[in-house]
C-alpha positions in Angstrom: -31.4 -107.7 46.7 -31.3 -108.3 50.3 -32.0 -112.2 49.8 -29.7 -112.2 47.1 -26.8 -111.2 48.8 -27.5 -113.7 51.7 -27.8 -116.3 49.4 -24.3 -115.1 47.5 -22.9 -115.4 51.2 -24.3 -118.7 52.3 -22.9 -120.4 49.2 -19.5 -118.7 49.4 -19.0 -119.6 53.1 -20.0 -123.3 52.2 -17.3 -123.2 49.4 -14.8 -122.2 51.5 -15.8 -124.4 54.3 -15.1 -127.0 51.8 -12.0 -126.0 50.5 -11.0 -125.6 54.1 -12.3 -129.1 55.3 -10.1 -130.7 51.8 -7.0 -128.7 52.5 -7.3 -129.5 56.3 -7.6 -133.4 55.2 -4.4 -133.1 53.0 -2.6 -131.6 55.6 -2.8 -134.6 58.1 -1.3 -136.9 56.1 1.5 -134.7 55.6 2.0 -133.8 59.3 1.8 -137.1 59.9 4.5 -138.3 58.0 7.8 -138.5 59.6 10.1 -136.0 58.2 14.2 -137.4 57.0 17.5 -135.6 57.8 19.0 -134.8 54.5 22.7 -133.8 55.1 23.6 -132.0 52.1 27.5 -131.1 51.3 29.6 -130.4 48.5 33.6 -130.6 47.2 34.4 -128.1 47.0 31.9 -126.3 49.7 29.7 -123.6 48.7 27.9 -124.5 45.7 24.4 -123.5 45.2 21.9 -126.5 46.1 18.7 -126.5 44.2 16.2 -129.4 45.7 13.5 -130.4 43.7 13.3 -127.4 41.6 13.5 -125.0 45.0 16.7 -123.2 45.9 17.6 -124.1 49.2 20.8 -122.6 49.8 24.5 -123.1 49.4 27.0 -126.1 50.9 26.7 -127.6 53.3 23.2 -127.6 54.1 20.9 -129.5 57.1 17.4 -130.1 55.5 14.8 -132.3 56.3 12.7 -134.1 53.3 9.4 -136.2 52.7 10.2 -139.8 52.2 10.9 -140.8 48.4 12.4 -139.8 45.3 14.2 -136.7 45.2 16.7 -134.4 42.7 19.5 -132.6 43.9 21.0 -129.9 41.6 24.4 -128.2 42.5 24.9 -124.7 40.9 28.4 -122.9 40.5 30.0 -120.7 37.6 32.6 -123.5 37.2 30.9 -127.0 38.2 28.6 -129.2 35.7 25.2 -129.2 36.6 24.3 -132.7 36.9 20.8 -133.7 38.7 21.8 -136.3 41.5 19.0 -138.3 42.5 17.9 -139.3 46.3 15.6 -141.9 47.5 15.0 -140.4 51.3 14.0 -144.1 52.8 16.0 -144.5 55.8 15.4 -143.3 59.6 19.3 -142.7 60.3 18.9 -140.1 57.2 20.5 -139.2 53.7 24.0 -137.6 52.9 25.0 -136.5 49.9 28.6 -135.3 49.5 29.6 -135.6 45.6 32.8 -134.6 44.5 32.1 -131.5 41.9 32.8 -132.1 38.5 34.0 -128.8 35.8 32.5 -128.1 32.8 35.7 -129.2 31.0 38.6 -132.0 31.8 42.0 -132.0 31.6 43.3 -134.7 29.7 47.1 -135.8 30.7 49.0 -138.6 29.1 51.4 -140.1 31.6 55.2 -140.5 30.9 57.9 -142.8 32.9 60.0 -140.9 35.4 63.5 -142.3 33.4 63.8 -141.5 29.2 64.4 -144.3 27.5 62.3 -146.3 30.8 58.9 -148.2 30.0 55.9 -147.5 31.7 54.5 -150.8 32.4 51.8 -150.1 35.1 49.5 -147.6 36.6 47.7 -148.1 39.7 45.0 -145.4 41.1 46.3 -145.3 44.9 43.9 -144.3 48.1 44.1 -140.4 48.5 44.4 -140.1 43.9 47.3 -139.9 43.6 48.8 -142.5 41.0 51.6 -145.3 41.5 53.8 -145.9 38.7 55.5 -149.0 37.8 58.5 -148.3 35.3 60.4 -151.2 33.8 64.1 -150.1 33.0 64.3 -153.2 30.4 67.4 -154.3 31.9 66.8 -158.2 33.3 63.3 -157.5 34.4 64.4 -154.3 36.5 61.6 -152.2 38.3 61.2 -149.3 39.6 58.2 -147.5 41.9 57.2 -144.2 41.6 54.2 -141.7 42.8 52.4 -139.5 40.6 50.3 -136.4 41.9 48.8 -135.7 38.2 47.3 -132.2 39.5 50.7 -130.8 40.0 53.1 -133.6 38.6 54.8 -133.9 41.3 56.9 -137.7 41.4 58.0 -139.5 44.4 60.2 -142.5 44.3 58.6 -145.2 46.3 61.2 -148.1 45.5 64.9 -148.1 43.4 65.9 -150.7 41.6 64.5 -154.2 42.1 65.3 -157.4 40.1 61.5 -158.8 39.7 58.4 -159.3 36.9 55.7 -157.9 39.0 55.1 -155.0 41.6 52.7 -153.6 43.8 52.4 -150.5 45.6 49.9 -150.8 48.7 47.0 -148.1 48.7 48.0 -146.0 51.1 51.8 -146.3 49.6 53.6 -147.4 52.9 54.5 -150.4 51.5 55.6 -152.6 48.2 55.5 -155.7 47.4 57.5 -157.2 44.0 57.2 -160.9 42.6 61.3 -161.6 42.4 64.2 -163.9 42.9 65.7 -165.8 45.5 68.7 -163.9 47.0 72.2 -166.2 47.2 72.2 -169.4 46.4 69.0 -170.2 44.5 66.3 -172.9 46.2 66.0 -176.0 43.9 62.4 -175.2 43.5 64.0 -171.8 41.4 65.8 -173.4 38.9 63.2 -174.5 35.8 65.9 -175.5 32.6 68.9 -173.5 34.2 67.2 -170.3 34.2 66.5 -168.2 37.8 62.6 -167.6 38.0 60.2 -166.1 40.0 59.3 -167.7 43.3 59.6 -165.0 45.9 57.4 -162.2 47.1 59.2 -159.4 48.4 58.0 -157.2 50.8 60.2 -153.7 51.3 58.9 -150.1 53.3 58.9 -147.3 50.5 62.4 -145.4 49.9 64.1 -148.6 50.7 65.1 -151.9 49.0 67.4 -153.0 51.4 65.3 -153.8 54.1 62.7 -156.0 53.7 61.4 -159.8 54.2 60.5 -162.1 51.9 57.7 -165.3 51.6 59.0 -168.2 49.4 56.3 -169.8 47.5 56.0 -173.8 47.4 55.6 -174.1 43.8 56.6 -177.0 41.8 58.7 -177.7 39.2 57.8 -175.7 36.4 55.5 -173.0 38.2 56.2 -169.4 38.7 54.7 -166.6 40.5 53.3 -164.0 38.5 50.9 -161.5 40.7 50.6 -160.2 43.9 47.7 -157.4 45.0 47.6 -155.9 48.1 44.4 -155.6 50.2 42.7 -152.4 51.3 44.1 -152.1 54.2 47.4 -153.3 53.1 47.6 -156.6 55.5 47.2 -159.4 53.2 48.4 -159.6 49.8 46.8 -162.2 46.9 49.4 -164.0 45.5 49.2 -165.7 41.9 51.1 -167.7 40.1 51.1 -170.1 37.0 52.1 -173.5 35.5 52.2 -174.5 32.6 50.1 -177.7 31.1 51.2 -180.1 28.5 48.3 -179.1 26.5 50.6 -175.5 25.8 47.5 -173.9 28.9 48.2 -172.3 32.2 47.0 -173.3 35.4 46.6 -170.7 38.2 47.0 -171.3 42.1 46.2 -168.1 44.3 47.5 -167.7 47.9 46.2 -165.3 50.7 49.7 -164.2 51.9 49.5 -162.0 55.5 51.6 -159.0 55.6 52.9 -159.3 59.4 53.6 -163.0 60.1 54.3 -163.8 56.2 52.2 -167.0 56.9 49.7 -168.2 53.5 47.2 -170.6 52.6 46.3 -171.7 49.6 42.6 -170.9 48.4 42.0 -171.6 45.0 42.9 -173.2 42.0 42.0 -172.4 38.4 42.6 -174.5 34.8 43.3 -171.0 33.5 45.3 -167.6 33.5 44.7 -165.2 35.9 45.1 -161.9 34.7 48.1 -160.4 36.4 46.8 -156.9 37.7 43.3 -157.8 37.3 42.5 -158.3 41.1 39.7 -155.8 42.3 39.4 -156.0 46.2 35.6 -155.2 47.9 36.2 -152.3 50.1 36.3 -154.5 53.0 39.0 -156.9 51.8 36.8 -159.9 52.0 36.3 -161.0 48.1 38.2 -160.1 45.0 37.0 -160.2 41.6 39.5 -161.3 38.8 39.8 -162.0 34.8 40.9 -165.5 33.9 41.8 -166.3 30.6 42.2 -169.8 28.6 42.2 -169.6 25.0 39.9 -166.8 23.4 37.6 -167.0 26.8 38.2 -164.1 28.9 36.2 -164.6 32.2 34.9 -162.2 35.5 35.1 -164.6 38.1 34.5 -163.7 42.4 36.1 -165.5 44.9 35.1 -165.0 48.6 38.4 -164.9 50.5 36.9 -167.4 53.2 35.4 -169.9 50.9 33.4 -169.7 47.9 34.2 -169.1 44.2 31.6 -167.9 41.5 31.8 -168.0 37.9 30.2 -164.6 37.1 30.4 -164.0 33.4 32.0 -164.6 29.8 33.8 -161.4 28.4 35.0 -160.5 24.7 36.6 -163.1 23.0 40.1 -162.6 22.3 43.3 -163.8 21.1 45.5 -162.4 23.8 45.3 -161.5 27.4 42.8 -158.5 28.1 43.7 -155.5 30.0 44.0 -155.6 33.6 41.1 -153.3 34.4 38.1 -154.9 34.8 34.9 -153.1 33.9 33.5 -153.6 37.5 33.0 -151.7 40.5 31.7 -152.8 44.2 29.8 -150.8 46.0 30.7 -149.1 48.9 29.1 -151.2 51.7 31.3 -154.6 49.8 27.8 -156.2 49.1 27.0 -155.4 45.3 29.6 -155.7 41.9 28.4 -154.3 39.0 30.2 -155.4 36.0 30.1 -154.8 32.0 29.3 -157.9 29.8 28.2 -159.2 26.6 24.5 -160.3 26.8 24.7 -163.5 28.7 22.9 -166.8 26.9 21.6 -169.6 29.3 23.8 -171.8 30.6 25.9 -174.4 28.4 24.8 -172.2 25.3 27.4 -172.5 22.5 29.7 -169.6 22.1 29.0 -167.8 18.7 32.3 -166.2 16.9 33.9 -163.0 17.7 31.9 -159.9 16.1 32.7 -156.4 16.7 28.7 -155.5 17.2 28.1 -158.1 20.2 25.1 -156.4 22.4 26.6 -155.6 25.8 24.7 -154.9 29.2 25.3 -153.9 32.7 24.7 -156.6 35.1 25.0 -156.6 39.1 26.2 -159.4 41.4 25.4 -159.7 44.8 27.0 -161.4 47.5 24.1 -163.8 48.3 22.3 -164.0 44.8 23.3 -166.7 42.8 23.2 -165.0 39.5 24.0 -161.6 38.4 20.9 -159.6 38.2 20.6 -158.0 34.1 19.9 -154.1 34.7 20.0 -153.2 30.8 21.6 -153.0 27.6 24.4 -150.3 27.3 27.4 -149.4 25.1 29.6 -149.1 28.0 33.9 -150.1 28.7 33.5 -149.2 32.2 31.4 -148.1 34.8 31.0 -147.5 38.5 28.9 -146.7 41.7 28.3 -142.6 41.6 27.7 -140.4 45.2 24.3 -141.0 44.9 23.8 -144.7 43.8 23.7 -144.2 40.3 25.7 -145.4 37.4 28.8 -143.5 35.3 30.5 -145.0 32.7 32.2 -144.0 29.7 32.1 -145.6 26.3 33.1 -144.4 22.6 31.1 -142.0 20.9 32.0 -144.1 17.7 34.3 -146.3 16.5 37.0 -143.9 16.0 35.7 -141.4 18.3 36.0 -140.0 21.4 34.9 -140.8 24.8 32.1 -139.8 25.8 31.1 -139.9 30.1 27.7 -140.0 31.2 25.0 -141.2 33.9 23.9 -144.3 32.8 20.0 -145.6 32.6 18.8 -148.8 32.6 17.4 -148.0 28.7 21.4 -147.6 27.7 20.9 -143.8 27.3 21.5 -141.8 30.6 22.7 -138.7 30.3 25.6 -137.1 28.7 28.4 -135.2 31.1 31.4 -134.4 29.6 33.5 -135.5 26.1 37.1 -136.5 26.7 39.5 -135.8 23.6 41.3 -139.4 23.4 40.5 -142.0 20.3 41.5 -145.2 22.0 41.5 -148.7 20.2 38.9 -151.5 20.9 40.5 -153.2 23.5 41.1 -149.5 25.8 40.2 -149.7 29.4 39.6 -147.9 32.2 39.2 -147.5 35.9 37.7 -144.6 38.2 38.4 -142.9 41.3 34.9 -141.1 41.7 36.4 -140.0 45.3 38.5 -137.7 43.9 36.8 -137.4 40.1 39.6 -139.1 38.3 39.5 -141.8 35.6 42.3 -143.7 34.1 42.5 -144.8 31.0 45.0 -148.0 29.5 45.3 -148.4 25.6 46.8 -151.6 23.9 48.7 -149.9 20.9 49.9 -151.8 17.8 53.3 -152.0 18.9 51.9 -154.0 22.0 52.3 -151.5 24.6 49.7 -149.7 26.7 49.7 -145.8 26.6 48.0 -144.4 30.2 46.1 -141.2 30.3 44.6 -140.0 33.1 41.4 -137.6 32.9 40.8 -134.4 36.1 37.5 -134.3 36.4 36.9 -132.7 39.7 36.6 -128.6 40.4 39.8 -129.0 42.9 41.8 -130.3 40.5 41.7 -126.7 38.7 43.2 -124.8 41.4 
């Protein structure tokens, strides 16, 4: 019994030596490996962070995480649970700070300030709140207004101006409106006896009185059509149009500066820019646009300092699409990622129009030559999410609702929220993931465009 017991006890202590010796070789490689700063916060604060299956506490939170792939759950009685996903590969460290999302939108369909006034634009401004253009139908008559949609709160930005285009700037200091020539009209504003458009007009909000102008050299029968302000509101891309014997539009764009009023002329086109269509990189250096000539409807990039790139063909249509691109740059200006039918090789023939055309997200990048394919997806519009990942909304069906989800690179992702609005075909839209908002422009059959505009974030309920 004696010897049995010793021999139990010699083979259990060399089992556990073993396991120790495995468990001590695992270990090293752990300790070894540098740790990552994982800054972990929340809008509003205080949710409850799950990490990779382990609660860790509420908002804001100072972790530290292995290198990779990791999932982030935030956990509230109000909020969406929605997995965000982190890739820890960086020695400065990782922040997450997403903007909380509620189980349920709010849906608002957005009027003009004036009854009996047209509502002929909507702009999503810096801080979320919304610039209105309203058209008083009265000689090309404008008007600008600010929107806060949580509390509906309007602000007039601008009274009455005589012009076919305005713009507010982002932060809403400033507008700019395509117009007229004050007193006696240049030559180079008389096309056929009738005034048109060859000035840009630069006013402070609240006032229309004081303001300067820039006086575009255009010929004959040219008129300016667009002007876009730049992120930081001190240049302005200036469009305008002329038309061709052959019954097309050619395009000429300006980079106009704010201060000195001074431009150059950067690019022209054998085509229509899209007026509205401009979509500035966060660091004001490029702009992507929609051209249009014919059915073709294009997504073109032009580098501000030199450099224009043909990115991709669009739906074919009769008319001009709406200005809303489906595109999105990233944050650090380097990456757009853009919605397109399934691109053929170059100088492929154009097939015709058909309503099941396979579309797919691509990505374009600054020093790539071609956009980069990431997958097939029935999406309208998409952008860059807190985390790096993809949300875009699309119809549930043809005569169905919109549905607003992650999006994978199978065309799948996962599903987040329904919004109740049936728009037509040709809808568009454009997010503000900064402060969870999405807006939404319909073509209706009368020809005008009905705006809604969809609260998605927690804050927006209070």
């Amino acid at each position: 019994m004696r010897r049995l017991w010793i021999g139990g006890l010699t083979a259990a202590l060399a089992i556990g030596t073993a396991l120790f010796l495995t468990h001590v070789g695992l270990a090293d490689p752990v300790a070894g490996t540098a740790l990552i700063d994982l800054d972990l916060r929340s809008q509003p604060l205080g949710a409850d962070a799950w990490l990779d299956g382990h609660q860790v506490g509420r908002t804001p939170l100072q972790l530290q995480v292995a290198p990779g792939a990791h999932s982030v759950v935030l956990k509230n009685h109000d909020v969406l649970e929605t997995p965000y996903a982190l890739n820890a590969d960086t020695e400065t460290g990782v922040v997450l700070n997403p903007v909380l999302w509620r189980r349920q939108a709010t849906l608002l369909r957005l009027r003009p300030a004036l009854p009996g006034a047209q509502l002929s634009d909507v702009r999503v401004l810096a801080d979320g709140q919304l610039a209105l253009t309203i058209d008083l139908a009265a000689g090309h008559q404008l008007q600008a207004w600010r929107l806060e949609p949580r509390t509906g709160g309007l602000t007039q930005l601008l009274s009455d101006v005589a012009g076919v285009r305005l713009a507010v700037a982002p932060d809403a200091s400033r507008v700019a409106y395509v117009g007229y020539d004050v007193g006696p009209a240049a030559t180079s504003s008389i096309a056929g006896g009738a005034l048109r458009p060859g000035m840009v007009w630069l006013a402070g909000s609240w006032s229309a009185g004081e303001r300067t102008g820039w006086r575009a050299p255009l010929a004959d029968n040219e008129h300016l059509r667009d002007a876009s302000w730049s992120p930081l509101a001190d240049r302005l891309l200036v469009i305008s149009d002329t038309s061709q014997p052959s019954g097309s539009l050619r395009s000429r764009l300006w980079l106009l500066d704010a201060a000195t009023l001074q431009a150059r002329e950067i690019l022209t086109l054998p085509s229509e820019v899209v007026p509205g269509s401009t979509l500035w990189s966060p660091d004001g250096s490029r702009v992507a646009f929609l051209a249009h000539a014919g059915l073709l409807n294009a997504l073109c990039m032009l580098e501000l300092d030199g450099g224009f790139r043909y990115l991709a063909d669009l739906e074919l249509t009769n008319g001009q699409p709406l200005a809303y691109p489906a595109a999105a740059w990233s944050n650090d200006s380097q990456r757009l990622v853009f919605v397109a039918p399934r691109q053929g090789p170059p100088g492929a023939p154009i097939g015709s129009l058909q309503s099941d055309t396979k579309r797919a997200i691509y990505v374009a990048t600054t020093t790539d030559t071609a956009p980069t394919l990431v997958g097939e997806a029935d999406i309208d519009g998409l952008t860059w999410r807190e985390d790096g990942q993809l949300v875009g909304v699309s119809r549930q069906s043809t005569d169905g609702a919109l549905d607003l989800r992650v999006v994978g690179t199978s065309g799948n992702g996962i599903h987040l929220l329904d919004l109740p609005v049936q728009p037509t075909r040709g809808y568009a839209a454009a997010w503000d993931m900064a402060h969870a908002r999405l807006l939404i422009a319909n073509s209706t059959s009368s020809g005008a465009v009905d705006y809604w505009v969809a609260l998605l974030g927690l804050e927006d309920n209070r």
